[in-house]
C-alpha positions in Angstrom: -15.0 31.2 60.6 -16.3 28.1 59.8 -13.5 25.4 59.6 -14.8 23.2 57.1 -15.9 26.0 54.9 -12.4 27.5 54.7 -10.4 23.9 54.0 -13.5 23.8 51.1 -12.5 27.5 49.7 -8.7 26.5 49.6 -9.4 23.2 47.8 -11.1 24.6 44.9 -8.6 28.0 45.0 -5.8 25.0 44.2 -7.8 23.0 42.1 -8.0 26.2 39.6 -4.3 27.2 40.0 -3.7 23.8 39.0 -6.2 23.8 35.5 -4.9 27.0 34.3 -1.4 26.4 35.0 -1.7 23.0 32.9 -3.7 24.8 30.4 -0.9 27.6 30.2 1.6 25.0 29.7 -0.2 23.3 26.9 -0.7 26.7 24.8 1.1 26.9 21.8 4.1 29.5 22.1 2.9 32.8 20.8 4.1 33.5 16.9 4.9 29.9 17.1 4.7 28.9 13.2 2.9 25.8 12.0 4.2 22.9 10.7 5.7 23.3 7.0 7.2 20.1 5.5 10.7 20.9 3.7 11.0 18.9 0.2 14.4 16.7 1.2 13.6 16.8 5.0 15.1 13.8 6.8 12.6 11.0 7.8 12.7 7.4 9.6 14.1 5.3 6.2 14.1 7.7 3.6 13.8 11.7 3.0 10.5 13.6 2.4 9.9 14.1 -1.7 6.4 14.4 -2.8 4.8 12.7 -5.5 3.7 15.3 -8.1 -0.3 15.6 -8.3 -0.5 14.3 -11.3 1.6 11.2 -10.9 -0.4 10.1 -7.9 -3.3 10.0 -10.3 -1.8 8.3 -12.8 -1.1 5.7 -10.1 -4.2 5.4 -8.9 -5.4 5.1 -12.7 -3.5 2.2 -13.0 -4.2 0.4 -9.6 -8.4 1.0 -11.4 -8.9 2.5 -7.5 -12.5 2.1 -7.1 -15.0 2.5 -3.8 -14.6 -0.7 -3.2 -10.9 -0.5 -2.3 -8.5 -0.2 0.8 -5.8 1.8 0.1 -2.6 1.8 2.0 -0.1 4.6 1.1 3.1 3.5 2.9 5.1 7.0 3.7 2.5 9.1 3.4 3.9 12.4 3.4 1.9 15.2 3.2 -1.6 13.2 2.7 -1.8 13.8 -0.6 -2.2 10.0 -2.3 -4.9 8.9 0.8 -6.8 11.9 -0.3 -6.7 11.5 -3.5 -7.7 8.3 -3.1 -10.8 9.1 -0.7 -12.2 11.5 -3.2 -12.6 8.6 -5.4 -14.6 6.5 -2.8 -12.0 4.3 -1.5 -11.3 4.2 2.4 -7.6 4.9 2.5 -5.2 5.1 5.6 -1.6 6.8 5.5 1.4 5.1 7.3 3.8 7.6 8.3 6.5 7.8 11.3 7.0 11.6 11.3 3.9 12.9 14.0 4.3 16.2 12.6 3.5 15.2 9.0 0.6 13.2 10.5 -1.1 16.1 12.1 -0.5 18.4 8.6 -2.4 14.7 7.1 -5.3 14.9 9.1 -5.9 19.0 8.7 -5.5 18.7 4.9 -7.7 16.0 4.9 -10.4 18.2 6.9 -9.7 20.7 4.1 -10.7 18.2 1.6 -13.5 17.2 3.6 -12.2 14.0 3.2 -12.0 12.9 7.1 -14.8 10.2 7.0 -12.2 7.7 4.6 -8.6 9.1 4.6 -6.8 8.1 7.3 -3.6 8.6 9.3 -1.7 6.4 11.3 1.5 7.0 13.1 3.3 3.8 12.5 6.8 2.2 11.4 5.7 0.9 7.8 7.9 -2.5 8.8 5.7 -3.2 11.5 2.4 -2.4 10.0 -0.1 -5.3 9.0 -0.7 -4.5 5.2 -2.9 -7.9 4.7 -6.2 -5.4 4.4 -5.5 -3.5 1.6 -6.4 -4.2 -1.7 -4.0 -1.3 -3.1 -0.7 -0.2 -1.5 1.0 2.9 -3.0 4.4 4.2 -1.9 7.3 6.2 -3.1 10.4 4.6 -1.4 13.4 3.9 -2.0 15.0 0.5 -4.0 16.5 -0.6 -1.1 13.2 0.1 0.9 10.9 -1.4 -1.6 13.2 -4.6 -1.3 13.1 -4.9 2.3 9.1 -4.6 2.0 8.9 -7.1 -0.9 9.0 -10.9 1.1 6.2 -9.3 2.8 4.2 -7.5 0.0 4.8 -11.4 -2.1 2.7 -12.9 0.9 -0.2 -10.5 0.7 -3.4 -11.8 -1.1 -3.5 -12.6 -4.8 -4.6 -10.3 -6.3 -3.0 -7.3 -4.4 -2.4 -3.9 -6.4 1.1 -2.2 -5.8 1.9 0.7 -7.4 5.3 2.8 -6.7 6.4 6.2 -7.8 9.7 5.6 -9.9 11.7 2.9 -8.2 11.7 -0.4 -8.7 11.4 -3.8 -6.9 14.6 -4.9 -8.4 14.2 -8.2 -10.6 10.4 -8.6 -9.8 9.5 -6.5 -12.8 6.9 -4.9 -13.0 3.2 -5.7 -14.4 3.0 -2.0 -16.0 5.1 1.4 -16.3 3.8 4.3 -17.4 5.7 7.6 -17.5 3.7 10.7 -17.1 4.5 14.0 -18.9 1.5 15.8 -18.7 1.6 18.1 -15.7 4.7 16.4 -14.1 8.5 18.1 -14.8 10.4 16.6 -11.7 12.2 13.5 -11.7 9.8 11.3 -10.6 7.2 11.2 -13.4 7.2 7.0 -13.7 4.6 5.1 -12.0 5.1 1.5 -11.7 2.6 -1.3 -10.9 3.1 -4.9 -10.0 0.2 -7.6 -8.9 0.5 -10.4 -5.8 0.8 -13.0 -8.0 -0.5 -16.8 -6.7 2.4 -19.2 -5.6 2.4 -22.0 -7.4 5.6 -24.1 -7.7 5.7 -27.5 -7.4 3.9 -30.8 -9.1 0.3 -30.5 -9.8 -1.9 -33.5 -10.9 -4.6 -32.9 -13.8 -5.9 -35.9 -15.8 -3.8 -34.7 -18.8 -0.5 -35.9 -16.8 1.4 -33.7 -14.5 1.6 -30.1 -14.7 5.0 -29.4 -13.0 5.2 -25.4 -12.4 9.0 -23.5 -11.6 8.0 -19.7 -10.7 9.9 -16.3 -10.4 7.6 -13.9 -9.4 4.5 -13.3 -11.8 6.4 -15.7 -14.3 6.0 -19.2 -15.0 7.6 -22.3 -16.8 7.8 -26.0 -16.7 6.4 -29.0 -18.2 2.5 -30.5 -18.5 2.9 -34.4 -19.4 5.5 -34.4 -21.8 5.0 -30.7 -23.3 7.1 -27.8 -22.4 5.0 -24.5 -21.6 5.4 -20.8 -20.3 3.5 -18.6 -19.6 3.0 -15.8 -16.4 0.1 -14.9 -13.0 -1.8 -12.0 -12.7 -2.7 -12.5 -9.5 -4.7 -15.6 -9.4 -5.5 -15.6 -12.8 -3.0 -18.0 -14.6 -2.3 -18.8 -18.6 0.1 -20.2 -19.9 0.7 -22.0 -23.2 2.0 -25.7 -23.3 2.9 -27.1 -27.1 0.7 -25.2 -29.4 -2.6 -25.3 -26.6 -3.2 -22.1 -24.7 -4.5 -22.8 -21.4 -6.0 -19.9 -19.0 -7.8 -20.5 -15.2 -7.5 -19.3 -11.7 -5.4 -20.3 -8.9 -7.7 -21.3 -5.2 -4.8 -22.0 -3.1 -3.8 -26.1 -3.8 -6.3 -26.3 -6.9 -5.7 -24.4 -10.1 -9.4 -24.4 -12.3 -8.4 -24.2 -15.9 -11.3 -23.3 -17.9 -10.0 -23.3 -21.3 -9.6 -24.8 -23.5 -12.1 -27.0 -21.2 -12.7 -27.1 -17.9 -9.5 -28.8 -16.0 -8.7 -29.3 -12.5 -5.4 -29.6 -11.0 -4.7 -30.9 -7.4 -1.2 -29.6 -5.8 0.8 -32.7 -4.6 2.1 -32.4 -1.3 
């Protein structure tokens, strides 16, 4: 017999022991079921609830998703608010710790045929950069939605938030809506809050100082010697000072008031 020949044969007879052993062991178990997400099963931070179909829309409604969003959907469940969102044109990605929920994500989304924009990412939702989405969505707890919120206040003016049913405490919310068409559960509010600008502090403008205290998308203080209120929608600012109604944007330390004429005011440092 030829040495060489032999040590050859017993190499490859090992090397294919080996590959269908490890293929053996990767097989799923025979009858094993598939995944099937209980309502009320326990997760990372909170337990699994979805958000009813047509609450999810009404969310999306008022975040005015459009193909030119990133959506984030922190706890994303089942898939079903990235999806949704994809099938309008948006590219949207799902945070979610549980793998298992992940995987179910990813097939429904191939279902949809939705694969090309909704995405899935296995990920703590504290530890996740959020500063590229234009929209978050999430359906989280109070005491979640708190913990998030220093964070979610230092996103981009301008960034849409929108929560199914609880709140952000006493940073109240831009819109709520409660939806009764096609939705019987509990959780039939949607509620929707934009990044506002920060802007406290002394500001100079040629008609004296504008002197601006803030809380949240709220706004009071004094310009020259006239008391005024008013609120942020992201960057966009009005507010009304004695009987004059003034309206502009916020561009970081410069606030462009446009009526009623063009105004410029430089934050003081």
């Amino acid at each position: 017999m030829n040495t060489r020949r032999a040590i050859s044969s017993l190499v490859m007879l090992a090397m294919t022991v080996m590959v269908s052993t490890s293929a053996f062991a990767q097989a799923p178990e025979a009858g094993q079921k598939p995944f099937e997400p209980q309502v009320g099963q326990a997760g990372k931070d909170v337990v699994w609830v979805p958000t009813p179909q047509a609450v999810v829309d009404k969310m999306l409604d008022m975040a005015k998703v459009t193909k030119d969003d990133f959506v984030m959907d922190l706890g994303s469940g089942d898939g079903r608010t990235v999806i949704t969102a994809a099938k309008r044109g948006a590219r949207a990605m799902g945070i979610e710790y549980n793998p298992d929920m992940v995987d179910l994500s990813q097939k429904n989304a191939e279902a949809a045929g939705m694969t090309a924009r909704a995405t899935f990412m296995k990920a703590d939702l504290f530890e996740t950069d959020l500063s590229k989405a234009s929209v978050i969505t999430m359906f989280l707890l109070p005491s979640i939605n708190l913990k998030l919120r220093p964070t979610i206040l230092n996103l981009k003016p301008g960034t849409r938030i929108v929560a199914n049913t609880f709140t952000m405490e006493d940073w109240q919310a831009d819109e709520t809506a409660t939806v009764t068409d096609g939705c019987s559960s509990s959780w039939c509010t949607a509620l929707f809050w934009i990044v506002p600008a920060k802007v406290e502090g002394t500001w100079g403008t040629p008609n004296g100082e504008l002197k601006l205290t803030q809380t949240f998308q709220m706004i009071s203080g004094m310009l020259g010697t006239q008391a005024l209120q008013g609120r942020l929608r992201g960057a966009a600012i009005e507010f009304t000072a004695g009987t004059t109604k003034y309206s502009g944007t916020v561009d970081g330390n410069t606030i462009k008031l446009t009526s009623p004429s063009a105004i410029t005011a430089t934050k003081k440092m």
